[in-house]
ZADO-1210 file (C-alpha; in nm, 4 decimals, padded with zeros to 6 digits):
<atoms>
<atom x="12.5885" y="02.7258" z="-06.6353" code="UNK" pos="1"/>
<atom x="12.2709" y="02.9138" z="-06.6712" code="UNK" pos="2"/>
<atom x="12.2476" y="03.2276" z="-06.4739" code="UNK" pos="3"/>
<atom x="11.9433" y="03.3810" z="-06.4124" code="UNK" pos="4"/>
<atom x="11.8854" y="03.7210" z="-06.3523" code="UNK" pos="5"/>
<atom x="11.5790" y="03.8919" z="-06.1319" code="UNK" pos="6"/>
<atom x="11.5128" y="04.2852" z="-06.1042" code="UNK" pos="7"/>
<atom x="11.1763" y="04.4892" z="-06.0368" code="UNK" pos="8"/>
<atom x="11.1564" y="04.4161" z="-05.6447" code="UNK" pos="9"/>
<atom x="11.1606" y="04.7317" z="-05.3869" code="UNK" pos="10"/>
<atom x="10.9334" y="04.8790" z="-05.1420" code="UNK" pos="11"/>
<atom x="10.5762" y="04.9145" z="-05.2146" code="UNK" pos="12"/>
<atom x="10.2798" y="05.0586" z="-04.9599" code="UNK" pos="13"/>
<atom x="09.9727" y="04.8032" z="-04.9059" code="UNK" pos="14"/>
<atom x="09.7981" y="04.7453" z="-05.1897" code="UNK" pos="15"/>
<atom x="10.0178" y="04.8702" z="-05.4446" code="UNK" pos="16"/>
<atom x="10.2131" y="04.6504" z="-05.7402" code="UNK" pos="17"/>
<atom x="10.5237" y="04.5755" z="-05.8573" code="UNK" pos="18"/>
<atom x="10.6488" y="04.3701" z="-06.1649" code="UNK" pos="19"/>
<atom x="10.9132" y="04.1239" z="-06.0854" code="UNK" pos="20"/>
<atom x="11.1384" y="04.0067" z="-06.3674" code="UNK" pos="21"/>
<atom x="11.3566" y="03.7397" z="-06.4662" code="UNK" pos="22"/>
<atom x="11.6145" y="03.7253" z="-06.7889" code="UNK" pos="23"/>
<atom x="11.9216" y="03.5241" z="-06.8886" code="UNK" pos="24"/>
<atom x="12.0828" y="03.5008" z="-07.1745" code="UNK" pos="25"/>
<atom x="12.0323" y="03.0725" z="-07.2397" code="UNK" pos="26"/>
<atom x="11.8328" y="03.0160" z="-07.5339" code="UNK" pos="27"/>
<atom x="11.6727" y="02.6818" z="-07.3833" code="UNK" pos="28"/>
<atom x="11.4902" y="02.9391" z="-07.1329" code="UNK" pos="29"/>
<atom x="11.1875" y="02.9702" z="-07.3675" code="UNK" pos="30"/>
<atom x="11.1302" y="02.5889" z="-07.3323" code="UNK" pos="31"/>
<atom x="11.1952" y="02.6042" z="-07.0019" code="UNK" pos="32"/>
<atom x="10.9419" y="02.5232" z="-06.6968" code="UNK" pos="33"/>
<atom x="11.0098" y="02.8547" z="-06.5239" code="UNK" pos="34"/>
<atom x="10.9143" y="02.9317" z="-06.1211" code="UNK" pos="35"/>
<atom x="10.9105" y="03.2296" z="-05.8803" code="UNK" pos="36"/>
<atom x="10.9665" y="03.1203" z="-05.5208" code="UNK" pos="37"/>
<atom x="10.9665" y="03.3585" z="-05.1919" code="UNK" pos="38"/>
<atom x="11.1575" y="03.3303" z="-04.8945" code="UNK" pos="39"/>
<atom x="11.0525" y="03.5336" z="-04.5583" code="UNK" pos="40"/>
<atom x="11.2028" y="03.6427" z="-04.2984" code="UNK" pos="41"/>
<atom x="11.2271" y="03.2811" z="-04.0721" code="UNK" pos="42"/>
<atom x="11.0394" y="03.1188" z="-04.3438" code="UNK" pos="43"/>
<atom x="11.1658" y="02.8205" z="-04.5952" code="UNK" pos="44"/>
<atom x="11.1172" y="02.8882" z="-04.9598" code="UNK" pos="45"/>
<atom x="10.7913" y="02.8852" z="-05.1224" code="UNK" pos="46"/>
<atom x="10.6499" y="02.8430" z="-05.4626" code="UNK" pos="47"/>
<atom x="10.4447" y="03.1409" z="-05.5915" code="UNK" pos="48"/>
<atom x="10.3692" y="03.0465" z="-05.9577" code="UNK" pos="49"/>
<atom x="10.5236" y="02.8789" z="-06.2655" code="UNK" pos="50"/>
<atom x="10.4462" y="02.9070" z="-06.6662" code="UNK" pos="51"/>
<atom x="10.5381" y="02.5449" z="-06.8015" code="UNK" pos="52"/>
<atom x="10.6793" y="02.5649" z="-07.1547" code="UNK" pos="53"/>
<atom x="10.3665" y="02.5270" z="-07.3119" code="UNK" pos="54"/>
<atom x="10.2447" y="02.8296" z="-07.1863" code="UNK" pos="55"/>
<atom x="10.0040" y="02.6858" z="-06.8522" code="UNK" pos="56"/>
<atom x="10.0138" y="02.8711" z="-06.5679" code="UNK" pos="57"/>
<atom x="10.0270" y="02.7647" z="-06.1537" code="UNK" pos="58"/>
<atom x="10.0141" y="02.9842" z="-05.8713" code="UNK" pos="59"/>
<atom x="09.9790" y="02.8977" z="-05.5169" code="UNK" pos="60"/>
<atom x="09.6875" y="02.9641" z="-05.3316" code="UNK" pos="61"/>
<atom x="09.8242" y="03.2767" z="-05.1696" code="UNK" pos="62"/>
<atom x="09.8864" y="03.4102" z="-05.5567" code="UNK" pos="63"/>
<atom x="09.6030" y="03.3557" z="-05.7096" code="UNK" pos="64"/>
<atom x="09.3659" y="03.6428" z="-05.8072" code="UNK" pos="65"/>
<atom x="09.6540" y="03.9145" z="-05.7548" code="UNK" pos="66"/>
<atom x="09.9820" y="03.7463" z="-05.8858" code="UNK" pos="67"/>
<atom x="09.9803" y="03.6672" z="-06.3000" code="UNK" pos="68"/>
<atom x="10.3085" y="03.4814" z="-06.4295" code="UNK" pos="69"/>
<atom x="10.3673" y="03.5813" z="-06.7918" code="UNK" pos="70"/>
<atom x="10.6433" y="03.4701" z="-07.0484" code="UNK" pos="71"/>
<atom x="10.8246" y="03.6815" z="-07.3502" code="UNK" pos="72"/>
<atom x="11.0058" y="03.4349" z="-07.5084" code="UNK" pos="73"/>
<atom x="11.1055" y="03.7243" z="-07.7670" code="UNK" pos="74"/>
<atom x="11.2908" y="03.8369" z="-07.4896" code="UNK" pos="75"/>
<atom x="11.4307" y="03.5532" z="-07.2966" code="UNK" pos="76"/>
<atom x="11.2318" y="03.7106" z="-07.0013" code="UNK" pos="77"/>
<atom x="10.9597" y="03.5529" z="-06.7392" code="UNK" pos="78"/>
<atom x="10.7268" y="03.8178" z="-06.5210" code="UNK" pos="79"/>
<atom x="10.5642" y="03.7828" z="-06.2257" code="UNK" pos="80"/>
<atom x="10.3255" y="04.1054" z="-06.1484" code="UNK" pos="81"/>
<atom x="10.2114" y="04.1207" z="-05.8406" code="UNK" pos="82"/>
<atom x="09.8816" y="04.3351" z="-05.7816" code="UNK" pos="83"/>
<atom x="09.7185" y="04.3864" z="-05.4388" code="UNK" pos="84"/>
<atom x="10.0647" y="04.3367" z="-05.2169" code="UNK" pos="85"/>
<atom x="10.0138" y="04.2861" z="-04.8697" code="UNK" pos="86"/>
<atom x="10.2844" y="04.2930" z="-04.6081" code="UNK" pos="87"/>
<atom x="10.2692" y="03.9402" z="-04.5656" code="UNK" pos="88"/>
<atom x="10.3883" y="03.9193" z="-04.9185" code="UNK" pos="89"/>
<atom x="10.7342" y="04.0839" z="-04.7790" code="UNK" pos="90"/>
<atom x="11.0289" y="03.8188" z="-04.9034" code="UNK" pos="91"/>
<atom x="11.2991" y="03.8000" z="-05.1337" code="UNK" pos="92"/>
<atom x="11.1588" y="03.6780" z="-05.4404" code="UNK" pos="93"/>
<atom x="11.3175" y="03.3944" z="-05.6709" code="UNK" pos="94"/>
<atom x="11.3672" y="03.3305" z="-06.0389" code="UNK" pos="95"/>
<atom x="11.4141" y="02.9828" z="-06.1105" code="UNK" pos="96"/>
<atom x="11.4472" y="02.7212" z="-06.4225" code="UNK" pos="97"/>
<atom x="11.3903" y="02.3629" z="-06.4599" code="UNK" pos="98"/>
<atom x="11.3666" y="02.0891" z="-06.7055" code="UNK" pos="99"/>
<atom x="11.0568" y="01.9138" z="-06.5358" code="UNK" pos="100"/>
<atom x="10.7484" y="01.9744" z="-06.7696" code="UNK" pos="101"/>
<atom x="10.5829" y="02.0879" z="-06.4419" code="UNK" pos="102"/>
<atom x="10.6335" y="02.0893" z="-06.0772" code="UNK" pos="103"/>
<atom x="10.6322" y="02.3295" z="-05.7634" code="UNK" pos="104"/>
<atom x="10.8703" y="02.1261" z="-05.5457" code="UNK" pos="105"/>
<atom x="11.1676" y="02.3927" z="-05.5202" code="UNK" pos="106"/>
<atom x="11.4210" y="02.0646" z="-05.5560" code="UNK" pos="107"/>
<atom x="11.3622" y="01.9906" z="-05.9031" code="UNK" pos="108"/>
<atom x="11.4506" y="02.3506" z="-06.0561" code="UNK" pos="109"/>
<atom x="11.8393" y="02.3001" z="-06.1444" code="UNK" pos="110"/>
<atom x="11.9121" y="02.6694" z="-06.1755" code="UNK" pos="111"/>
<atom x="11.8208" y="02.9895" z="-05.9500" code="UNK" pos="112"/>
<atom x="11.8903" y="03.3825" z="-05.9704" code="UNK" pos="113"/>
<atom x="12.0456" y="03.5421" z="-05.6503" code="UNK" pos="114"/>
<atom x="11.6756" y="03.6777" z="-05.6021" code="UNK" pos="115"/>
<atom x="11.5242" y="04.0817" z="-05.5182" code="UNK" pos="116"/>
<atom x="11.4086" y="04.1785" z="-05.2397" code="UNK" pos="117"/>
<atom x="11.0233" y="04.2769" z="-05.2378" code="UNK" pos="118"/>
<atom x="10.9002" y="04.4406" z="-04.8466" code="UNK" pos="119"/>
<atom x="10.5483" y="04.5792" z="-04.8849" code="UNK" pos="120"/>
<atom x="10.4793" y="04.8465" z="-04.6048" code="UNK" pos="121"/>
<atom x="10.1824" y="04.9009" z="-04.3775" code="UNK" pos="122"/>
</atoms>
């Protein structure tokens, strides 16, 4: 079973960053097409962005020009920093793996981390 593991989220002011980050300890996790979703408050999970194992990028429109997706495979670890926050960006913030070469539909990633929490304050 391949666990996941997010960190980096916490409370930010309006228009500040934070660098979300997500680790395991599979080796297949450099090959693999790697997401971060968001869930708000009432909302259903989104896609944010992805890095495919080839190294593309996809972000959703609300991402793009202040979220960049980044991937170390040295260490097993995907980033998502997020630039520009807005309080509408306020969810808890998901991790997840799949063996798609690339999709945003949340039901093809197999494997998920137990997500952080990111609120961004007025």
């Amino acid at each position: 079973q391949v666990q996941l593991v997010e960190s980096g989220g916490g409370l930010v002011q309006a228009g500040g960053s934070l660098r979300l980050s997500c680790t395991t300890s599979e080796r297949s996790f450099s090959s693999a097409l790697v997401g971060w979703f968001r869930q708000g408050p009432g909302k259903e999970r989104e896609f944010v962005a992805a890095v495919t194992r080839t190294g593309a990028t996809h972000y959703a429109d609300a991402a793009k020009g202040r979220f960049i997706i980044s991937r170390d495979s040295a260490k097993n670890t995907v980033y998502l920093q997020m630039n520009s926050l807005k309080p509408e960006d306020t969810a808890v913030y998901y991790c997840a793996a799949s063996r798609h070469a690339w999709t945003e539909d949340k039901r093809q990633y197999e494997y998920w981390g137990q997500g952080t929490q990111v609120t961004v304050s007025t």
